[in-house]
DRENTI-212269 format. One record per atom (N, C-alpha, C): y, z, x; residue in one letter. Coordinates in steps of 0.05 Angstrom, whole numbers, plus 5000, padded with zeros to 4 digits. Example, Ala and Ser with C-alpha at 12.3 -4.5 7.8 and 13.67 -1.06 7.14 Angstrom:
residues 2
488651565264A/491051565246A/493451565264A/495551425257S/497951435273S/500151575258S/
This chain:
residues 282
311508095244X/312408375242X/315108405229X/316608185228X/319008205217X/319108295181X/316108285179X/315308275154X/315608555140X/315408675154X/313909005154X/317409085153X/316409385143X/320009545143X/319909665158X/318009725175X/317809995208X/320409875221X/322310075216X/324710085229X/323710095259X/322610175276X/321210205304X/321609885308X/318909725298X/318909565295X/320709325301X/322709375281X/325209175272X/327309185288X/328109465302X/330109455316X/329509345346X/327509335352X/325509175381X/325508985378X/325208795354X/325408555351X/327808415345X/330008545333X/332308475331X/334408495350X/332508755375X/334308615404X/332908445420X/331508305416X/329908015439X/326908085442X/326108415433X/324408465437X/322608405426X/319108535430X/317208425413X/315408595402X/313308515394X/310708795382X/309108625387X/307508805414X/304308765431X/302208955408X/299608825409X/298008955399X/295308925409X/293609135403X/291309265426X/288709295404X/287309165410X/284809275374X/282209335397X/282409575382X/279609855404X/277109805381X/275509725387X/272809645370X/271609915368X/271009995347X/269610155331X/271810505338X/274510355348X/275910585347X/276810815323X/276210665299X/277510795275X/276011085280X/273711185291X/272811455294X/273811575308X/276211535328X/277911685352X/279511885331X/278812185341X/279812445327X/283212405338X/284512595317X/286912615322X/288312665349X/286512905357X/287612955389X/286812795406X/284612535407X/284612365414X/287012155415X/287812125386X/289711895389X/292311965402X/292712225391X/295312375407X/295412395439X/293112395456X/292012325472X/293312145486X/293711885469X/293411525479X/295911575471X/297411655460X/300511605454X/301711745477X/300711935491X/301612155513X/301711965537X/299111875538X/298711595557X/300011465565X/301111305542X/302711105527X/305011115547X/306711385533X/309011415541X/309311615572X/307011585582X/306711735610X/307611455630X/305911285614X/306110995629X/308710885627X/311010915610X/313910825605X/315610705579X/312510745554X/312810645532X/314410875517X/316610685491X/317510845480X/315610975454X/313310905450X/312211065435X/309510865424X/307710925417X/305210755411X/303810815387X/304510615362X/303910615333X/300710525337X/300010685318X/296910765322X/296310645291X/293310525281X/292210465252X/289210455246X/288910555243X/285610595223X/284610435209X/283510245215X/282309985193X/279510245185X/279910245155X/276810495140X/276510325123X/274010405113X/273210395093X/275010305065X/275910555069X/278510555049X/281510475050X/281510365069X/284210235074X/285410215099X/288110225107X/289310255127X/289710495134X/289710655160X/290511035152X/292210935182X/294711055183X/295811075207X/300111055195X/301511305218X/303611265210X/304811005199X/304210765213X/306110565206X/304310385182X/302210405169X/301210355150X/302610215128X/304110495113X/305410485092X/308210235094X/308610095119X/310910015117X/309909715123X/307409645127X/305609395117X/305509185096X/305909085091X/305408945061X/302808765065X/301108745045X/298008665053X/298308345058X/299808205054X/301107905073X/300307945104X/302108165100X/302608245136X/299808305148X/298408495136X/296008605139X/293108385146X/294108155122X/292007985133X/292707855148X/295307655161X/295607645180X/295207805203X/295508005207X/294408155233X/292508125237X/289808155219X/287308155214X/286207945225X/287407615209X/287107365226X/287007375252X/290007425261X/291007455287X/288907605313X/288207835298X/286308035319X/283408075316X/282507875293X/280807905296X/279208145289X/280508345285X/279808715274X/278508755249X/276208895244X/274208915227X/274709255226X/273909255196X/273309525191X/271309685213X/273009945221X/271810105240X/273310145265X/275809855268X/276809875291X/279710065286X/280610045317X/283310165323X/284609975323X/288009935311X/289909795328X/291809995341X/292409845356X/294310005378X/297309855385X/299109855379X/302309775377X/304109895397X/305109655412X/307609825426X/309509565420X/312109765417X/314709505417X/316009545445X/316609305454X/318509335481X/319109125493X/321309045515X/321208825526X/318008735524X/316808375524X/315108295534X/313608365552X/314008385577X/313408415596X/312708735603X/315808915589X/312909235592X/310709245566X/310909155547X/309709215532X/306509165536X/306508835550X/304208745563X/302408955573X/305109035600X/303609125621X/303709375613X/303609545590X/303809875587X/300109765564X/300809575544X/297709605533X/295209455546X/296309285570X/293309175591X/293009515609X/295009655611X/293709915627X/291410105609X/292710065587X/291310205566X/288910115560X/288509945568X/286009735553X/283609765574X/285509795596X/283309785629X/281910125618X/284210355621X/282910625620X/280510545594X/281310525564X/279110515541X/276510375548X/276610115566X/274710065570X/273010165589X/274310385603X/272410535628X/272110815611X/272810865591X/271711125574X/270011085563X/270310835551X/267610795533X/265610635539X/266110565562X/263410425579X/263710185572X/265809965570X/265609775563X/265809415587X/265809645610X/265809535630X/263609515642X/262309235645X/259509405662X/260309325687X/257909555707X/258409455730X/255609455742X/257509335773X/254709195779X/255208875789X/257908725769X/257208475773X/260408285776X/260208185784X/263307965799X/264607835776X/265807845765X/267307775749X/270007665754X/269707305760X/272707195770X/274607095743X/276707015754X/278206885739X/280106715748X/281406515741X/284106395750X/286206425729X/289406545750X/290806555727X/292706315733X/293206315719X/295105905721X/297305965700X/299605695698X/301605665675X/302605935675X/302806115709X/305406215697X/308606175697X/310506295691X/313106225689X/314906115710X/316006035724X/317505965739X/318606065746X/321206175722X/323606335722X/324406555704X/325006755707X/326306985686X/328307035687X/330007095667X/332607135664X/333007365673X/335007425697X/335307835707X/338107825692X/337408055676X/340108155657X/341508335675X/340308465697X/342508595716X/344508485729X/342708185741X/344408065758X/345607785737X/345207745711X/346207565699X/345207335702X/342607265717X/342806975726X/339506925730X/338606705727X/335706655726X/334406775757X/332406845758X/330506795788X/328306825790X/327106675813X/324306625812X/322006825812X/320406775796X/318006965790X/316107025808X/315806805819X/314306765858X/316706755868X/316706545884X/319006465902X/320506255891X/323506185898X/324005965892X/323705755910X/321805695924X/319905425941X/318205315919X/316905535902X/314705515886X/314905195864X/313504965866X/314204765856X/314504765825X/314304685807X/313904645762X/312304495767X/310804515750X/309004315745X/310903995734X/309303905738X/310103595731X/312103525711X/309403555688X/310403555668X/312503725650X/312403865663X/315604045657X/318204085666X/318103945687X/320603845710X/323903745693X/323103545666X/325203445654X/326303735641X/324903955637X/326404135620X/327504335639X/328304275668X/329304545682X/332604585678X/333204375674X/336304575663X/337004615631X/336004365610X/335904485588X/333704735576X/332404815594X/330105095575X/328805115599X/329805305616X/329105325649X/326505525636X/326705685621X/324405895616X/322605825603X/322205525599X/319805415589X/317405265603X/318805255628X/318205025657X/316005225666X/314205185676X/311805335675X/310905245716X/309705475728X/310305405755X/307205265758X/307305135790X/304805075793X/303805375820X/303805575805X/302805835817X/300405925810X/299106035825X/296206115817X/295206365823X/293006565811X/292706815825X/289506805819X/287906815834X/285006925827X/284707205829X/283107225804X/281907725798X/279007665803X/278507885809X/275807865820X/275208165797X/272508265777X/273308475774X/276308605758X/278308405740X/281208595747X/283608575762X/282608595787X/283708615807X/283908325815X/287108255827X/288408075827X/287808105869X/285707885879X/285607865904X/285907625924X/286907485908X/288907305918X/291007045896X/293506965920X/294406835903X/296806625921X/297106455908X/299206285923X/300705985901X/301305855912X/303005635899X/302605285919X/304105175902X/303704865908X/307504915914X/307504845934X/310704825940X/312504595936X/315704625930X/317504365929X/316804195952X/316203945953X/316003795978X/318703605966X/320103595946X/321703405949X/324603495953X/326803415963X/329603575968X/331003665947X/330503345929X/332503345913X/331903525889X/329103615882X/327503875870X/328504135880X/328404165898X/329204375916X/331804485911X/333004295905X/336704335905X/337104425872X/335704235861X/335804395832X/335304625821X/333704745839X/332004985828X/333805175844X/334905135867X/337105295879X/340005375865X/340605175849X/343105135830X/342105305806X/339705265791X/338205455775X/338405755771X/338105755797X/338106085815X/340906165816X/342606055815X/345706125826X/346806005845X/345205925867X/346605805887X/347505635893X/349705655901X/352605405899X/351405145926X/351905025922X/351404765949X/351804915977X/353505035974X/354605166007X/353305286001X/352205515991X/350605805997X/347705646000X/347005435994X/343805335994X/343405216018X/346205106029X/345504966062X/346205146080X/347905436071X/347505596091X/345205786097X/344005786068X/341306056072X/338905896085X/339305616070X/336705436073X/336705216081X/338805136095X/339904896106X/337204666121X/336404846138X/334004826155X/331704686137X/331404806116X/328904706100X/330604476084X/332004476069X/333204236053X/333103946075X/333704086105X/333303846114X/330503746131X/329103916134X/326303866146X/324103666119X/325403816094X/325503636068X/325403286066X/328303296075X/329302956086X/326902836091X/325602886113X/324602676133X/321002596113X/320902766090X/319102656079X/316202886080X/316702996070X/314403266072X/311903236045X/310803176057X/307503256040X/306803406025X/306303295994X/305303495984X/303703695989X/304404025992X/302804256007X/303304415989X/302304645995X/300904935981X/299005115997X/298305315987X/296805526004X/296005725981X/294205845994X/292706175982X/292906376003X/293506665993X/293006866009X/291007035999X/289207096010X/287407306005X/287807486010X/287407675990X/286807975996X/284008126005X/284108076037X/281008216048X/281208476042X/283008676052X/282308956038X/281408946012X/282508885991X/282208835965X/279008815960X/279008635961X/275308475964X/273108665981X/274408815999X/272609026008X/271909195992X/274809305980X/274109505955X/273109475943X/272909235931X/270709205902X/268009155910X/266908975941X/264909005945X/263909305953X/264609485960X/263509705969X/264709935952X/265409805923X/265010075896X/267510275900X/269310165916X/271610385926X/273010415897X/275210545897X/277310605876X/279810445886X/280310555907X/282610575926X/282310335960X/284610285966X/283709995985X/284210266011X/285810536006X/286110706023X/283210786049X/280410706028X/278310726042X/277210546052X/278410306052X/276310106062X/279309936082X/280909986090X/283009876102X/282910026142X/282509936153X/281610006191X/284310286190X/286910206179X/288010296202X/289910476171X/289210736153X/290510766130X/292710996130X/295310906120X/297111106125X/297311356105X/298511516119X/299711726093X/302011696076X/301911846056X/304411846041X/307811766054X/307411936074X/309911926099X/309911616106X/308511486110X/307411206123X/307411276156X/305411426165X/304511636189X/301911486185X/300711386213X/298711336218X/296611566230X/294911626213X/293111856232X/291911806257X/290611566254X/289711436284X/291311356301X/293811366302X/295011176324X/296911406335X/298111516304X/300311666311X/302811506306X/303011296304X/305411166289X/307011296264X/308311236272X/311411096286X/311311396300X/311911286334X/312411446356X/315911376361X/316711676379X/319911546391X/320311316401X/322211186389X/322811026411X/324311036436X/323910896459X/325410976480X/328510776484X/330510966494X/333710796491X/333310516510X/330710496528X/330910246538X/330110066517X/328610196505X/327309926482X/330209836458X/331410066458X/333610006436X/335309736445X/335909816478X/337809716488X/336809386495X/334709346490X/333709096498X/333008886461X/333609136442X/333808966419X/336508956409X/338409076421X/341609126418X/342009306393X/340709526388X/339909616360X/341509936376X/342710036356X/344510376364X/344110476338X/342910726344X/342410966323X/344911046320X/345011146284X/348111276274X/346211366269X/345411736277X/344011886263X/345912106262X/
């Protein structure tokens, strides 16, 4: 994309950012107020704006077209796979919203145009994801799961020279889409443990005072372990066609987080306060 002159484009990529792209099969027939539509979408969902293109007959038709050069053009083409007739769909933005603003988009197109069928179980495993992300708020790397969460093996030598290349041993199974369970293979060794704490920011003292307990239950020689959590509400919903886990969960709150059946959260009484040493500043 660096190729192209779409100022949009260029100035996304010239701050760290990137350009996600979305190809809608046999979209090139989506009417204007259609596309205007998906850009409303777009930026309902948190995008700064969503470059739209017309693979016709006759060429490329779409604002950012003209600022193409046909290099660029067939590369995309390679890249996406897109045949005359389709839509592309463009958003620039950090990685990570851009992802997650055109996988939302992709879920709605495919339930408009029926491209989902249903009816039938559809799993997946997601694996090799990241370890660590850099937080530009707080200046300092942190973990994407948890920082227990082990690296894979073979990527262990690169955690302090290219910590964001170290890839975790974390896992999530979708059932359908929908992400219904997920877990990790954990640090069993100390001296792992301590590194990935130093990673994170934490100084030797702040790691034996938060986690002292585990660095040393560590010591004595702990087994390689791991775990999964399931999501049973989750899995209800999709077996029984729900939308929402609000219907298929025993006990479901309101907006308030007010239980209808129980009546939760009731007063509490000053004996109960006084027996958890807890005093209201109301």
């Amino acid at each position: 994309m660096r190729e192209s002159s779409f100022q949009v484009f260029l100035k996304e990529l010239e701050g760290g950012g990137v350009v996600k792209g979305l190809v809608v099969e046999g979209g090139a027939g989506f009417s204007r107020k259609e596309l205007d539509e998906l850009v409303k979408e777009a930026m309902e969902l948190g995008a700064k704006g969503l470059a739209w293109v017309r693979i016709t007959e006759g060429g490329w038709q779409g604002p950012p077209s003209k600022y193409f050069p046909e290099g660029l053009r067939g590369r995309i083409i390679e890249r996406t796979g897109a045949r005359t007739g389709d839509l592309l769909l463009f958003v620039a933005d950090t990685r990570q919203r851009a992802c997650e603003i055109l996988g939302e988009l992709r879920l709605r197109l495919g339930r408009r145009l029926g491209l989902i069928p249903e009816g039938g179980y559809e799993f997946a495993w997601i694996v090799d994801f990241p370890l660590l992300e850099f937080d530009e708020s707080e200046g300092r790397y942190v973990a994407i799961h948890h920082p227990f969460t082990s690296p894979k093996e073979e990527d262990i030598g690169r955690l302090e020279e290219d910590p964001l290349s170290v890839r975790a041993r974390a896992y999530d199974i979708i059932l359908n889409g929908h992400e219904i369970g997920g877990g990790s293979i954990r640090n069993h060794r100390p001296e792992l443990q301590e590194r990935i704490f130093r990673l994170i920011g934490f100084s030797e003292k702040e790691a034996r005072e938060r986690f002292g307990f585990l660095l040393e239950a560590l010591q004595y020689g702990a087994p390689p372990h791991g775990g999964i959590a399931l999501g049973f509400d989750r899995l209800m919903m999709i077996l029984c066609g729900s939308d929402t886990i609000r219907e298929v969960i025993p006990f479901p709150k309101t907006q308030k987080g007010t239980c209808p059946l129980t009546g939760a959260p009731s007063e509490v009484e000053p004996r109960q306060l006084k027996e958890l040493h807890l005093k209201l500043g109301l």
